[in-house]
PyMOL Python script that loads the backbone (N, CA, C, O; Angstrom):
from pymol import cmd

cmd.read_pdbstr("""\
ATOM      1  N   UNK A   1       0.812  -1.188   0.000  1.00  0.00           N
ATOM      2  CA  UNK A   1       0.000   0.000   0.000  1.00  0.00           C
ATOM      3  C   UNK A   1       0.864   1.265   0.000  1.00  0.00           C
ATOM      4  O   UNK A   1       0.549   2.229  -0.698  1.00  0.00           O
ATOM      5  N   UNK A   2       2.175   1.267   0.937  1.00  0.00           N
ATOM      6  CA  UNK A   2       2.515   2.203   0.856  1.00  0.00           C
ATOM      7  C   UNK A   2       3.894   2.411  -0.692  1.00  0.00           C
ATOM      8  O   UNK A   2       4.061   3.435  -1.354  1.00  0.00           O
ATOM      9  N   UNK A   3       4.348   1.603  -0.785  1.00  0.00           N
ATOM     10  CA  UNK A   3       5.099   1.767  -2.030  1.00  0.00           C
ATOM     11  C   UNK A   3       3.867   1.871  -3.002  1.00  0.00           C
ATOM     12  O   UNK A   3       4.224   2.573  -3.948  1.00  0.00           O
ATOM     13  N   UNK A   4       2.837   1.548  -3.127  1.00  0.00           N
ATOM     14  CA  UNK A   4       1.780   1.668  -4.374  1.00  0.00           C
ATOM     15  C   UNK A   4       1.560   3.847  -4.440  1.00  0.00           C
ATOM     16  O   UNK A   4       1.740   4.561  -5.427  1.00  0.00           O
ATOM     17  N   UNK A   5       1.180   4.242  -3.154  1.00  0.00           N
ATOM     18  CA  UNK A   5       0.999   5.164  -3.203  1.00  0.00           C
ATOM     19  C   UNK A   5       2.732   6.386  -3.456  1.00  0.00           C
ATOM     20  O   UNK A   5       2.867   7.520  -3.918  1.00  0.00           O
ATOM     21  N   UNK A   6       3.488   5.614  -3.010  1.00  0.00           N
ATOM     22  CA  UNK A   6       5.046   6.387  -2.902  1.00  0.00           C
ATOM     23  C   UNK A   6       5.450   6.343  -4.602  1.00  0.00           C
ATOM     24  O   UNK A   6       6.280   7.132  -5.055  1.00  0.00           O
ATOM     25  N   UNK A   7       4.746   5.306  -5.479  1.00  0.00           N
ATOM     26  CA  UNK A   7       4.893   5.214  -6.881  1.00  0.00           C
ATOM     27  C   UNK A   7       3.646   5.844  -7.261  1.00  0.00           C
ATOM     28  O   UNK A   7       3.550   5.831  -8.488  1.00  0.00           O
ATOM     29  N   UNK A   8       2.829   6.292  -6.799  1.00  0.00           N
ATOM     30  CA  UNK A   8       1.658   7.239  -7.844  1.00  0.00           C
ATOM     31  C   UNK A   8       2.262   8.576  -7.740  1.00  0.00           C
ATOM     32  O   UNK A   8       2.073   9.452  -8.584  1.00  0.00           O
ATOM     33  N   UNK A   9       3.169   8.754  -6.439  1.00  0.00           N
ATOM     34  CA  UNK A   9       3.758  10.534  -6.025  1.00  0.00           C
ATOM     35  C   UNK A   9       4.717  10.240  -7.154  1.00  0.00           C
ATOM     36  O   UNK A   9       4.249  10.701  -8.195  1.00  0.00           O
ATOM     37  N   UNK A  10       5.704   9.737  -7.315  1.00  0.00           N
ATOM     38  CA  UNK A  10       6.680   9.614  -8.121  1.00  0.00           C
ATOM     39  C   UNK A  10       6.414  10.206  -9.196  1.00  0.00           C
ATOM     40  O   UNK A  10       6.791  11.301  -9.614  1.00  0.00           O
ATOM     41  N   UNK A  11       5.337   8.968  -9.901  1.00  0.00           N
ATOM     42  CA  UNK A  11       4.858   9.179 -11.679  1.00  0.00           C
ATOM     43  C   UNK A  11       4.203  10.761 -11.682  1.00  0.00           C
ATOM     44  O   UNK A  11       4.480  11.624 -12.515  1.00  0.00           O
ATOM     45  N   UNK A  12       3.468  10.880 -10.781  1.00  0.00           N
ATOM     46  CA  UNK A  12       2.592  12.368 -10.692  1.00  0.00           C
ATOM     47  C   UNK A  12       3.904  13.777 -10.958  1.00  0.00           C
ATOM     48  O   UNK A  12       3.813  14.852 -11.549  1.00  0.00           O
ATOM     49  N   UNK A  13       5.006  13.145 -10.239  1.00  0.00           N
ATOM     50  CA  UNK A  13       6.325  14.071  -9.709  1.00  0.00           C
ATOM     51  C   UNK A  13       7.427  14.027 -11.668  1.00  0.00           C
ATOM     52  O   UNK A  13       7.877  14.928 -12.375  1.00  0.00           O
ATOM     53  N   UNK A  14       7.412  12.669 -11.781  1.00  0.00           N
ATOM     54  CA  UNK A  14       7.855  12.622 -13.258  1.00  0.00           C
ATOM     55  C   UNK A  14       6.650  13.324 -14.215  1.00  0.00           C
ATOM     56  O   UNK A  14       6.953  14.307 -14.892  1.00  0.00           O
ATOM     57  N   UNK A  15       5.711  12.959 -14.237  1.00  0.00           N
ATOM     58  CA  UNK A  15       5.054  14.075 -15.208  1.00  0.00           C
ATOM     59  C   UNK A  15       4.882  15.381 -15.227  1.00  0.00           C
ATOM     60  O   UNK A  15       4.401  16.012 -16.169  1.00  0.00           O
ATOM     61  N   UNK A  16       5.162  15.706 -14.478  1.00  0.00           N
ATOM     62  CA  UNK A  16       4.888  17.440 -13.556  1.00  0.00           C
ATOM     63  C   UNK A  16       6.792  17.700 -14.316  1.00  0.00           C
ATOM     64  O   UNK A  16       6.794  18.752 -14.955  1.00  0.00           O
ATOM     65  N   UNK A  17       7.718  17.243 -14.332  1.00  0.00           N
ATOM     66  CA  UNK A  17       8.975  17.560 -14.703  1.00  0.00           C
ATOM     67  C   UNK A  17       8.852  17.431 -16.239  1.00  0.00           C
ATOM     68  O   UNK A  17       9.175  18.340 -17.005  1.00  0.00           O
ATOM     69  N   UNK A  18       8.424  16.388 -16.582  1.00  0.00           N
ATOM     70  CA  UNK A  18       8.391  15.890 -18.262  1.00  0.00           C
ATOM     71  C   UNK A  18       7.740  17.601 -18.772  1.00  0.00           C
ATOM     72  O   UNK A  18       8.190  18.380 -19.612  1.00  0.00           O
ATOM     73  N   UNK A  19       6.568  17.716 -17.886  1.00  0.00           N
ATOM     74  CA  UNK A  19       6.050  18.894 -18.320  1.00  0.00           C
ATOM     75  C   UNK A  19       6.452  20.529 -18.617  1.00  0.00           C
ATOM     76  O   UNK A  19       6.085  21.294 -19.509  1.00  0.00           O
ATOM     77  N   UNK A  20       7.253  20.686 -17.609  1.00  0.00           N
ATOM     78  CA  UNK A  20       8.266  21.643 -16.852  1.00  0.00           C
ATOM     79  C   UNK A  20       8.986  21.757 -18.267  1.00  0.00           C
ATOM     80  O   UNK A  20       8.635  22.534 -19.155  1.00  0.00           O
ATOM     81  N   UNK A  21      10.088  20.827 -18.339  1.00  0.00           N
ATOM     82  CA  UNK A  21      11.206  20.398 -19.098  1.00  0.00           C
ATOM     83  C   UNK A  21      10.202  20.773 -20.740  1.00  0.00           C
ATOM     84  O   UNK A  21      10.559  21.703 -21.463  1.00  0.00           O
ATOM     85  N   UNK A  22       8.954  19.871 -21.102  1.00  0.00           N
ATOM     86  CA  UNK A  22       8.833  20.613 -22.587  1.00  0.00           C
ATOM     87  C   UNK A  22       8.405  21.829 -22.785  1.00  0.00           C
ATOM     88  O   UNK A  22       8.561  22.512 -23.798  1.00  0.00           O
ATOM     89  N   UNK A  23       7.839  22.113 -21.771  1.00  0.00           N
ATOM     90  CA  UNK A  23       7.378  24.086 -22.072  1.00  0.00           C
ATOM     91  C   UNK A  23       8.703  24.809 -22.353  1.00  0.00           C
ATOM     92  O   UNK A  23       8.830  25.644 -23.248  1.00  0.00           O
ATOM     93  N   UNK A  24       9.911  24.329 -21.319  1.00  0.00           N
ATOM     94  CA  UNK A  24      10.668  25.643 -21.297  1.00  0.00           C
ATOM     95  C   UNK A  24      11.458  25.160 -22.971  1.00  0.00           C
ATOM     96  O   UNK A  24      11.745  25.929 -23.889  1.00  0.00           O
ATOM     97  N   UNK A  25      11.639  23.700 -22.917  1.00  0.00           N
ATOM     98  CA  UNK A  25      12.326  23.749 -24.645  1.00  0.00           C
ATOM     99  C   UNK A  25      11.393  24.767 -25.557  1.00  0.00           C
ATOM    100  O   UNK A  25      11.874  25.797 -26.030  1.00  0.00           O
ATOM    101  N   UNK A  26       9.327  24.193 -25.860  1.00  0.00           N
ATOM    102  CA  UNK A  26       9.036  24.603 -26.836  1.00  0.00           C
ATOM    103  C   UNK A  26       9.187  26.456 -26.706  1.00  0.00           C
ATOM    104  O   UNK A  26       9.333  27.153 -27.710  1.00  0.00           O
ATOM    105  N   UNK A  27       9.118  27.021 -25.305  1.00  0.00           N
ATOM    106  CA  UNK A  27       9.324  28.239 -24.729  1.00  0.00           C
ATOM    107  C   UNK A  27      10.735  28.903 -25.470  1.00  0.00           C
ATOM    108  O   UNK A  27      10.748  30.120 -25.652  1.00  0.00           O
ATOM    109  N   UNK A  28      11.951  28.056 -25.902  1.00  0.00           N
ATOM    110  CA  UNK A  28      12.962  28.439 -26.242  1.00  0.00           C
ATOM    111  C   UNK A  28      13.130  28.179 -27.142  1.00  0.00           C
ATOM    112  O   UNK A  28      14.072  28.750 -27.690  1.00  0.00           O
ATOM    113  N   UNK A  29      12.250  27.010 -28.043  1.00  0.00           N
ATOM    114  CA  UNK A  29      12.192  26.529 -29.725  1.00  0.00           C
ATOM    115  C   UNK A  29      13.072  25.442 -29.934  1.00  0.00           C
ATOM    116  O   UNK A  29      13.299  25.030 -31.072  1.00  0.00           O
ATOM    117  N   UNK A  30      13.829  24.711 -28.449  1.00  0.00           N
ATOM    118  CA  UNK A  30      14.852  23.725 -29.478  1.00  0.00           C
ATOM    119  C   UNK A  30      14.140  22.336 -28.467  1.00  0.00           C
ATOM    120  O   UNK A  30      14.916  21.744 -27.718  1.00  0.00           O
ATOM    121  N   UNK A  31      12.694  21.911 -28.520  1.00  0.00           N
ATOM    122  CA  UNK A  31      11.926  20.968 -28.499  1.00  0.00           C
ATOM    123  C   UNK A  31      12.417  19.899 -29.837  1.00  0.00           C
ATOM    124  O   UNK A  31      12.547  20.368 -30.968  1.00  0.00           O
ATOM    125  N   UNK A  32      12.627  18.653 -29.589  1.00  0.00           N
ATOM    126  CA  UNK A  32      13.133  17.878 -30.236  1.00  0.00           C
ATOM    127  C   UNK A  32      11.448  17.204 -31.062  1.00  0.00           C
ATOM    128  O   UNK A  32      10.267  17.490 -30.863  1.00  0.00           O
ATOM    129  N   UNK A  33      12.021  16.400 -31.839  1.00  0.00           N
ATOM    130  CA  UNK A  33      10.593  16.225 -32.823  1.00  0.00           C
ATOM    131  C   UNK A  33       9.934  14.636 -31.825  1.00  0.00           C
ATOM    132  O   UNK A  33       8.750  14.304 -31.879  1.00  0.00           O
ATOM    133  N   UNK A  34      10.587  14.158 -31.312  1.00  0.00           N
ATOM    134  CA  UNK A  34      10.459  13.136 -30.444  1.00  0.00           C
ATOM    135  C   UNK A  34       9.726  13.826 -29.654  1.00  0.00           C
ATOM    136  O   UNK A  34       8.691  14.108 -30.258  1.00  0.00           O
ATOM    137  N   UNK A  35       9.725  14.207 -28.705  1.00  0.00           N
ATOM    138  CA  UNK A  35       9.510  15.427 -27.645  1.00  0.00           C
ATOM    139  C   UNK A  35       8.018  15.816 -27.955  1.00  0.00           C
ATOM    140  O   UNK A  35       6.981  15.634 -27.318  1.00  0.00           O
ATOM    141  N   UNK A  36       8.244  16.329 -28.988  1.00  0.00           N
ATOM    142  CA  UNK A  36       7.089  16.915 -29.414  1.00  0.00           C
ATOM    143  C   UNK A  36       5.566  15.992 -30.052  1.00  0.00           C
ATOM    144  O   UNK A  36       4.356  16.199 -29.952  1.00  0.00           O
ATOM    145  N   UNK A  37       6.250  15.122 -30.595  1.00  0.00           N
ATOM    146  CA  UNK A  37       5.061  14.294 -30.995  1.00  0.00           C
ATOM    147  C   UNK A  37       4.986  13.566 -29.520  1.00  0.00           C
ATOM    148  O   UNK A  37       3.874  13.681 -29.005  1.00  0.00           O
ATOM    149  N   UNK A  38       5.625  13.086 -29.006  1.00  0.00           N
ATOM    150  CA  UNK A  38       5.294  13.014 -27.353  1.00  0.00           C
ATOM    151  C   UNK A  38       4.362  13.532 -26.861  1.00  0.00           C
ATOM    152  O   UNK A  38       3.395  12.871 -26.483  1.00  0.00           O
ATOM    153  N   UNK A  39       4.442  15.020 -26.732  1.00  0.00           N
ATOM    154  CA  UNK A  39       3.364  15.941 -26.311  1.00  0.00           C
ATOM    155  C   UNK A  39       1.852  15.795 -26.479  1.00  0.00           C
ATOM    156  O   UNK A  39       0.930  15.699 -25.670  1.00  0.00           O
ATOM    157  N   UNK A  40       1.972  15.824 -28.825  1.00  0.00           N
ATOM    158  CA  UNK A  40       1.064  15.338 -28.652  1.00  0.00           C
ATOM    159  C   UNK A  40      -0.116  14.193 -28.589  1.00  0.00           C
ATOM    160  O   UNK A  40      -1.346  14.146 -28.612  1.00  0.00           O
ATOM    161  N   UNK A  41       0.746  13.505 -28.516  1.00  0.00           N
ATOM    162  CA  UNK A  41      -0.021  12.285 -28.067  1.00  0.00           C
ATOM    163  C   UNK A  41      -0.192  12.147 -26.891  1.00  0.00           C
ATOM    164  O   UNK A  41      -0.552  11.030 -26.519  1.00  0.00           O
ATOM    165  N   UNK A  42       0.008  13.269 -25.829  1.00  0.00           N
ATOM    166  CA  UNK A  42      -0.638  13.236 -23.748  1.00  0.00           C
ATOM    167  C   UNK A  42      -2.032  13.345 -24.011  1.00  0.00           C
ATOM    168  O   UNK A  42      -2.525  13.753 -25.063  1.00  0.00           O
ATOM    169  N   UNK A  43      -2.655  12.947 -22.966  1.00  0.00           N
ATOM    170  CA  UNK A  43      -3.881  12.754 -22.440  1.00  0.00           C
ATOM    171  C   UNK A  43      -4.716  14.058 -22.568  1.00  0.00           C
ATOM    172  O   UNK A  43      -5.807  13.798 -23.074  1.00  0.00           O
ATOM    173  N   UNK A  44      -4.597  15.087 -22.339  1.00  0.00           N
ATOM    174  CA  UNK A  44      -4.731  16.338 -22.299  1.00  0.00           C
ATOM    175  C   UNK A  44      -3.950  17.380 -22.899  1.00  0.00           C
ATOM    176  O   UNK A  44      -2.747  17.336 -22.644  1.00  0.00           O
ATOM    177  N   UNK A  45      -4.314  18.213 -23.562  1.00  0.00           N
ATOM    178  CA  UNK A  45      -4.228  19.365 -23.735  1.00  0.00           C
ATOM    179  C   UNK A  45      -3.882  20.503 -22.641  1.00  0.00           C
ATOM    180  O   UNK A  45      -2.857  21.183 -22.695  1.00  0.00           O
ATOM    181  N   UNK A  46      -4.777  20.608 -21.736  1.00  0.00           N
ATOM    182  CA  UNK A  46      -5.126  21.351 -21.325  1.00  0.00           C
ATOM    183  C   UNK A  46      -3.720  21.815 -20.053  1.00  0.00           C
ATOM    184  O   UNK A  46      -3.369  22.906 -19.604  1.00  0.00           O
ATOM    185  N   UNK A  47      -3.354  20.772 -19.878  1.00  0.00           N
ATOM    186  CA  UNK A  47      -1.496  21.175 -18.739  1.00  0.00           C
ATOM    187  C   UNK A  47      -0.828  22.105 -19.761  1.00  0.00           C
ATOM    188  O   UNK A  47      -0.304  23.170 -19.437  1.00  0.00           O
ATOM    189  N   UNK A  48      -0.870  21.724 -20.779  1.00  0.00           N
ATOM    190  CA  UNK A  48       0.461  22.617 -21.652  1.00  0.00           C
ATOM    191  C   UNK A  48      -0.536  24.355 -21.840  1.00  0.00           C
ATOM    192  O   UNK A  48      -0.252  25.544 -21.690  1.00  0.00           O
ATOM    193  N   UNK A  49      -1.516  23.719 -22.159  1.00  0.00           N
ATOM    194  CA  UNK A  49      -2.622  25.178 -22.221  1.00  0.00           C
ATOM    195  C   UNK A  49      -1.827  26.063 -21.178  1.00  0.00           C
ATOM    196  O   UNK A  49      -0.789  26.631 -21.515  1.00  0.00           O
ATOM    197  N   UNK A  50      -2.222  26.137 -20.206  1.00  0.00           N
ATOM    198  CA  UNK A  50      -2.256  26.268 -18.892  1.00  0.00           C
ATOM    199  C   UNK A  50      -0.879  26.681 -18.913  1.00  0.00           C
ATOM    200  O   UNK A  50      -0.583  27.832 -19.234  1.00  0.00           O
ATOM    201  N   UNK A  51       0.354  25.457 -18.459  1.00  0.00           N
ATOM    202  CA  UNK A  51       1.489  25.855 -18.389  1.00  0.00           C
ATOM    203  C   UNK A  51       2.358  27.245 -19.314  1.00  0.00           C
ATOM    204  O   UNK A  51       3.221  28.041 -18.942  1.00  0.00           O
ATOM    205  N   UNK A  52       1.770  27.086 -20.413  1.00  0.00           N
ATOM    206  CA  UNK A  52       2.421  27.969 -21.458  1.00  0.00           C
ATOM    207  C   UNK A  52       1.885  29.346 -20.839  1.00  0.00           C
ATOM    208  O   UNK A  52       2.592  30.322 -20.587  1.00  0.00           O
ATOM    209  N   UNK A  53       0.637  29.253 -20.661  1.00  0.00           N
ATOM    210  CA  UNK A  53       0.186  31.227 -19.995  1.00  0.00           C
ATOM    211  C   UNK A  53       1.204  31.096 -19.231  1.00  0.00           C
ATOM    212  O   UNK A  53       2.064  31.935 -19.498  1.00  0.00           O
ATOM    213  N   UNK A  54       1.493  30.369 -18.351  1.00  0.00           N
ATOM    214  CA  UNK A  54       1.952  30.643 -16.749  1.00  0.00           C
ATOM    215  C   UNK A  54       3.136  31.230 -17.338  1.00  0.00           C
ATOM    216  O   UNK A  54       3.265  32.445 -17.490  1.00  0.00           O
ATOM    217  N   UNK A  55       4.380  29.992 -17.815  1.00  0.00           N
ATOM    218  CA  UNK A  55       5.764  30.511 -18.252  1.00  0.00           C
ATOM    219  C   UNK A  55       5.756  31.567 -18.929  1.00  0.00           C
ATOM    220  O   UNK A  55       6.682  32.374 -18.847  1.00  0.00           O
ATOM    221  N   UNK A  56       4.735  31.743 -19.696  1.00  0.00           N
ATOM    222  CA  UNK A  56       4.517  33.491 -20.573  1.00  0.00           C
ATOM    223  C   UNK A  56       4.258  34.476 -19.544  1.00  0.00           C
ATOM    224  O   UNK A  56       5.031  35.381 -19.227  1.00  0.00           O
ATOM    225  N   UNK A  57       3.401  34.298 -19.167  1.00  0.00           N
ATOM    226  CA  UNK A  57       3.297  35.395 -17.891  1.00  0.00           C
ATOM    227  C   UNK A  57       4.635  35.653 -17.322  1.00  0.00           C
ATOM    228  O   UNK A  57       5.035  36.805 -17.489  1.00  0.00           O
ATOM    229  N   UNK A  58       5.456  34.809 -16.658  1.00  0.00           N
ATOM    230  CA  UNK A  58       6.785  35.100 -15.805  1.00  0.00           C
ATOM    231  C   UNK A  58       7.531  35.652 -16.687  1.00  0.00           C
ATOM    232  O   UNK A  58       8.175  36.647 -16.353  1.00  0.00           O
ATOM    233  N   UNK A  59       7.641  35.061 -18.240  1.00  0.00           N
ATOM    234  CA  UNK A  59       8.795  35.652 -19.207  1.00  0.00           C
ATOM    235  C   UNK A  59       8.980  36.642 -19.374  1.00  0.00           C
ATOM    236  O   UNK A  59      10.111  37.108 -19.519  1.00  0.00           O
ATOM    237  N   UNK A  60       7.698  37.424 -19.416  1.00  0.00           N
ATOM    238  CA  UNK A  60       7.386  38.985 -19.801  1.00  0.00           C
ATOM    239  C   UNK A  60       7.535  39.498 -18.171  1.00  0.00           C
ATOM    240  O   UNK A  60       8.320  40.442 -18.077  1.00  0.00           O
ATOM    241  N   UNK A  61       6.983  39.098 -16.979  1.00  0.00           N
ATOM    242  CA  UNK A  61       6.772  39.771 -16.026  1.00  0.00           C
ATOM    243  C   UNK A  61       8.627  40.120 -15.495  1.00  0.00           C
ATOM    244  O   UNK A  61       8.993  40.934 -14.648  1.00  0.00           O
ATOM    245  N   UNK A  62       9.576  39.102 -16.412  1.00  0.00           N
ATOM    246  CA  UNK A  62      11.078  38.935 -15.540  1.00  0.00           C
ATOM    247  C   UNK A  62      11.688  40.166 -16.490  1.00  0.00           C
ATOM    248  O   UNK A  62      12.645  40.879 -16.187  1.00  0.00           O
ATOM    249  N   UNK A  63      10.857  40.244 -17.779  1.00  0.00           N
ATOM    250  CA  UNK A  63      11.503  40.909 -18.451  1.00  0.00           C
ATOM    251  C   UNK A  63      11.329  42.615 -18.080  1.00  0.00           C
ATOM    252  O   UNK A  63      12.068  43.480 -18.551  1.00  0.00           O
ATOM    253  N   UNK A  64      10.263  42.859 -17.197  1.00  0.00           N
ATOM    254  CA  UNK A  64       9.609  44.088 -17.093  1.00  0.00           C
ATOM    255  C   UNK A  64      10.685  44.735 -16.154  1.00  0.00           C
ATOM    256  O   UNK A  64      11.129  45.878 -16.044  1.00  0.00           O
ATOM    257  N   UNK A  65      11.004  43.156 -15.315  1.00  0.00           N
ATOM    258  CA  UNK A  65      11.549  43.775 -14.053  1.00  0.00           C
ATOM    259  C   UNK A  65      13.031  44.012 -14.713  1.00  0.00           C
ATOM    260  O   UNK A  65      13.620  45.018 -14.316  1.00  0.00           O
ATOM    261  N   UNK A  66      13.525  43.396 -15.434  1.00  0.00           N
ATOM    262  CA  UNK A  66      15.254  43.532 -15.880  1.00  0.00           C
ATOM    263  C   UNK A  66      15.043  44.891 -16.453  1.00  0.00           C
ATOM    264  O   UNK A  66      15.931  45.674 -16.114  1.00  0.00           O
ATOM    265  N   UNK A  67      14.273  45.314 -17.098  1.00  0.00           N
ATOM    266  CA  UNK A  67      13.904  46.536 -17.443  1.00  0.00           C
ATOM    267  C   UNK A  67      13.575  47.184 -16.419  1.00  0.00           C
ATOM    268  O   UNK A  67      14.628  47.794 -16.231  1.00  0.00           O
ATOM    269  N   UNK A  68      13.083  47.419 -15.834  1.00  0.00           N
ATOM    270  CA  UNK A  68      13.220  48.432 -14.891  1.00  0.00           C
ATOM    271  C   UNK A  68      14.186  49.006 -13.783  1.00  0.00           C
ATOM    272  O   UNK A  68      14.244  50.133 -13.292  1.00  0.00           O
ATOM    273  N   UNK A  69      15.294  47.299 -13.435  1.00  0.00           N
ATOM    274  CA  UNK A  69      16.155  47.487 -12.899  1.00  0.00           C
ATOM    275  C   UNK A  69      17.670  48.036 -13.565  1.00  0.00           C
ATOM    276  O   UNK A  69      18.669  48.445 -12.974  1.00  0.00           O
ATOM    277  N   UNK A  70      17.403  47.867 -15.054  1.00  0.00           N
ATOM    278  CA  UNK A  70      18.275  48.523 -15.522  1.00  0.00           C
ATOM    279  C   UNK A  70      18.422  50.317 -16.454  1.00  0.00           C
ATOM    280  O   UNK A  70      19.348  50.900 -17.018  1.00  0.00           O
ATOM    281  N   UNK A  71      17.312  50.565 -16.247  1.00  0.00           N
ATOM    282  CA  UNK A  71      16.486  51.606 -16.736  1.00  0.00           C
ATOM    283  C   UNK A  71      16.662  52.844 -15.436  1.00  0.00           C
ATOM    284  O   UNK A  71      16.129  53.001 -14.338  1.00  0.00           O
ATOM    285  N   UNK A  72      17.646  53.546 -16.184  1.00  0.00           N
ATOM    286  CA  UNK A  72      17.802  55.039 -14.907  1.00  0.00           C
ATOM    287  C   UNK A  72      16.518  55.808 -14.608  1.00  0.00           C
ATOM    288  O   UNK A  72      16.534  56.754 -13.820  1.00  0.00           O
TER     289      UNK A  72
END
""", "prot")
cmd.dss("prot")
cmd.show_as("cartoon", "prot")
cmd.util.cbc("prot")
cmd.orient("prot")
């Protein structure tokens, strides 16, 4: 019971990284074609939906701030 549940955190913990890991490639454009047809063949749509606002949101929000911190 308890290794059953210590292996659902795991896989939950590997997909949550798999996920991580292809936003920031397709985020930077050098997503491999493996990779990518990977993608789409997941269960959902809707994580990468999702994930991509998020990392867009921070990209622009890091960029506002480098700009402003370098901006007299």
């Amino acid at each position: 019971m308890v290794e059953n549940r210590a292996s659902r955190a795991e896989s939950r913990l590997s997909r949550l990284w798999r996920l991580i890991l292809s936003l920031l490639a397709g985020l930077v454009g050098v997503q491999s074609d493996k990779n990518r047809v990977s993608d789409f063949h997941s269960t959902s749509i809707w994580p990468f939906i999702i994930g991509g606002i998020l990392m867009t949101a921070v990209f622009v929000l890091a960029l506002i701030l480098l700009v402003r911190t370098l901006a007299p």
